[in-house]
Structures are given as C-alpha cells and as structure tokens.
C-alpha positions in Angstrom: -3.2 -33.8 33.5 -0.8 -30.6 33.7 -2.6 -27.4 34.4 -2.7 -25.1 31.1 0.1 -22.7 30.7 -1.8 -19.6 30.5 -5.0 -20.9 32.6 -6.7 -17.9 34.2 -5.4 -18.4 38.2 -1.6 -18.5 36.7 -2.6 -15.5 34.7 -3.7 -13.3 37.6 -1.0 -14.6 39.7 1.3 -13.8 38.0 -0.4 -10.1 37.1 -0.3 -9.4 41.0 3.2 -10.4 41.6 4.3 -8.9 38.7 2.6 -5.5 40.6 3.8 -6.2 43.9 7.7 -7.2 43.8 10.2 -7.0 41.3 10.6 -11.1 40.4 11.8 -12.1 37.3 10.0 -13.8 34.7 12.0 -16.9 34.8 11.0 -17.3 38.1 7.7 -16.7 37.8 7.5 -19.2 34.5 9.0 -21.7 36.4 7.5 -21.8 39.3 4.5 -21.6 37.8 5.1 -24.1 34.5 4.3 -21.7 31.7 6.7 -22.1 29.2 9.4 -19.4 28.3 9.9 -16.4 30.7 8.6 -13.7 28.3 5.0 -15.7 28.5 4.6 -15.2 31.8 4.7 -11.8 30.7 2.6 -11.6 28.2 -0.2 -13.8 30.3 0.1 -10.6 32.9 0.0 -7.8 30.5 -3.2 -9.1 28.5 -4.5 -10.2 32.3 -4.3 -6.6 33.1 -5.8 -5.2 29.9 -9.2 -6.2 30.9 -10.9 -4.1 33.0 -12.8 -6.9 35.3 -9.2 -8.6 35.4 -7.1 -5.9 37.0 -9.7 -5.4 39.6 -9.6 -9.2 40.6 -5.9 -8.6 40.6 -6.5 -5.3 42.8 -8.2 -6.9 45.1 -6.1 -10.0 45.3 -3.5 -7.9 46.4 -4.9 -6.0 48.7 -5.9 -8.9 51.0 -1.8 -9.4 51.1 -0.4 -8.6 54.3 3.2 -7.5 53.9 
C-alpha cells in the first residue's frame, strides 16, 4: 500500500527542506510521491501553521549537520 500523499512525515519533511535549501517543488513532490508540485507546498505551509508542527520541524533541523 502507497504511503498517503500528504501523511504527516512527508509533510514535515518537506516543511524542513523547504526551510533549509532552495529545492523545487517538483523535486520535492517527486521524490517524495505527492502528487503535483504546488502540493508539496501546500502540505509545508499548513505543516508550518501549527504551532507544535514548526517546532518538530525546528528541531528536525537542527539535529542536521551541514
């Protein structure tokens, strides 16, 4: 069974990348299976709307090592 498009982990994945580099949202919606490139955006921005979400993102990226 195919992970859902806009299932949570996708979601804040693709809120921290979104907040760390500048890839596009094809890429990210491919890689990541979620339909058309504007949803990946749209599963980041309402990610980031909740409070308790953009923390988990905040802290997700702060354990990357660049």
């Amino acid at each position: 069974m195919p992970a859902q498009k806009a299932h949570p982990d996708k979601s804040m994945l693709t809120a921290a990348m979104k907040a760390r580099t500048s890839v596009a949202n094809a890429w990210l919606a491919e890689r990541l299976n979620m339909a058309k490139p504007a949803s990946a955006s749209q599963f980041a921005r309402r990610w980031m709307l909740a409070l308790h979400d953009r923390k988990a993102v905040a802290a997700l990226v702060s354990r990357v090592k660049t």
